[in-house]
N, C-alpha and C positions, 0 to 999 in steps of 0.2 A: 759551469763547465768544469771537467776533473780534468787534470794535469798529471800524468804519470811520474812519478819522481824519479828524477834519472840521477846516475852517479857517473863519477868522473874520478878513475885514480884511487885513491885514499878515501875518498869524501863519504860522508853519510848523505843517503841519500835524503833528499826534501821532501817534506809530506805533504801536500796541500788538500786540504777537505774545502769542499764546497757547500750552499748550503743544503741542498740536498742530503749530502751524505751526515749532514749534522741532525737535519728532521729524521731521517731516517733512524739511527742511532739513538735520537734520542725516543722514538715512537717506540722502540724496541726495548728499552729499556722499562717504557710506562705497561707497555703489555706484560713484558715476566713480572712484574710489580703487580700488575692485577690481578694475574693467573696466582702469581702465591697467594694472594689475597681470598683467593676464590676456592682454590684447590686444597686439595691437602687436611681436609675436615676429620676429625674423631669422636664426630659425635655417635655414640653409643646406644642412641634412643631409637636408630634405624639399623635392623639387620642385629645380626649378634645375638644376645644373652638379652633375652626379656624381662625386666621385674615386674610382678603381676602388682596389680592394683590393690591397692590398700582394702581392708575389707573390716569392720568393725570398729571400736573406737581405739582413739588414741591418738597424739603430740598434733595436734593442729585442729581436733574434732569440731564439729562445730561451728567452724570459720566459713566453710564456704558456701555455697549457692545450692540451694536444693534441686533436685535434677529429678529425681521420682521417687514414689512409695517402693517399697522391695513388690509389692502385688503388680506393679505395673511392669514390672522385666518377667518374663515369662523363660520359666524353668528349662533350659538346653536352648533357649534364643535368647533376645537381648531385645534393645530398643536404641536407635540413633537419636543423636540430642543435637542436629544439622546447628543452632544457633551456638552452642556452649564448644560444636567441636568434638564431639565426643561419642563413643559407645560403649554403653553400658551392655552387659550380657552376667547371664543367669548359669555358668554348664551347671553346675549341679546344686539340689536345692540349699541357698545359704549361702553360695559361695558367688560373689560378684567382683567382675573385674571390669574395666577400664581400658577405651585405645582411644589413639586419635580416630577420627572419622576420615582423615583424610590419606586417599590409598598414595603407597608409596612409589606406583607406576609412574602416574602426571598429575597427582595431585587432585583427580576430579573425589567427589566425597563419596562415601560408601552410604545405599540406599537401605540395603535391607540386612536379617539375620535370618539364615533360614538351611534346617541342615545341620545343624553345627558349625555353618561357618558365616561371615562376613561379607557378603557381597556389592563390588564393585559395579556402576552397571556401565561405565565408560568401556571397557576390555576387557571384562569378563574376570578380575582378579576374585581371588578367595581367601580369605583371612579364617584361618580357628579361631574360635570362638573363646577357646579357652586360655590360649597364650599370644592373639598375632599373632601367629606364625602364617606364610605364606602356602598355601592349601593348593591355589592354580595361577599360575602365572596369567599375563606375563610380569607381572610384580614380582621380583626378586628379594625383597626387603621386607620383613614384616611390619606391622602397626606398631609404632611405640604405645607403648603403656603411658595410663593416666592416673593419676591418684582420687582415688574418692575416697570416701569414711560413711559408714552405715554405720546410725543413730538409728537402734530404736524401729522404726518401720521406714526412716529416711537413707534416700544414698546420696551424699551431700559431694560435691567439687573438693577437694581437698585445698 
């Protein structure tokens, strides 16, 4: 039960907290502690300034998991790689880039290429094919970019 602090004359008045008001204060305090925790992100790999994917050899070549032949992405489409995470696409002949697979609306994975661009089949979202970039909403945010490295007739995981 709270007690109103009363004063008298001169006197400072008396605070008395109960425990409520101490759970309460203190629930309040673990919440803005979470929220900073949670909030407040700069990650750069969503929305913004996209760096395209690695294409050819160079500092890490070789290291990673091979993902397909360059004959397997087909020239202005791509190909989803649903276990590794990832899509590979072709725009133009030679040049292959790299995104997550996964759309930046809720997270469901993108099924296909088709068009030029990346599609969603959760909401309908559209990714270009050549940068992420956010083609039809309702995804606001493009695909980050992934790194791979082309060996040769290999397009390897970076």
């Amino acid at each position: 039960m709270e007690r109103e602090a009363t004063m008298t004359g001169s006197q400072v008045p008396e605070l008395v907290l109960c425990r409520r008001t101490v759970v309460a204060a203190v629930g309040a305090a673990g919440l803005a502690a979470a929220l900073t925790a949670c909030g407040g992100s700069d990650d750069s790999s969503y929305g913004g300034s996209q760096k395209p994917a690695e294409s050819g050899s160079g500092a890490g070549a070789g290291t990673g998991t091979e993902l397909a032949k360059t004959a397997d992405i087909p020239e202005g489409g791509g190909k989803v790689f649903a276990d590794q995470g990832v899509v590979v696409t072709q725009p133009t002949a030679g040049q292959f880039k790299a995104f997550s697979s996964k759309c930046t609306h809720q997270g469901c994975a993108v099924k296909d290429i088709a068009d030029g661009t990346i599609n969603c089949p959760c909401h309908g979202s559209k990714f270009d094919a050549t940068d992420g970039s956010v083609k039809a909403g309702p995804a606001t945010q493009g695909l980050p970019a992934a790194s791979i490295v082309v060996e040769g007739d290999a397009i390897k995981l970076a």
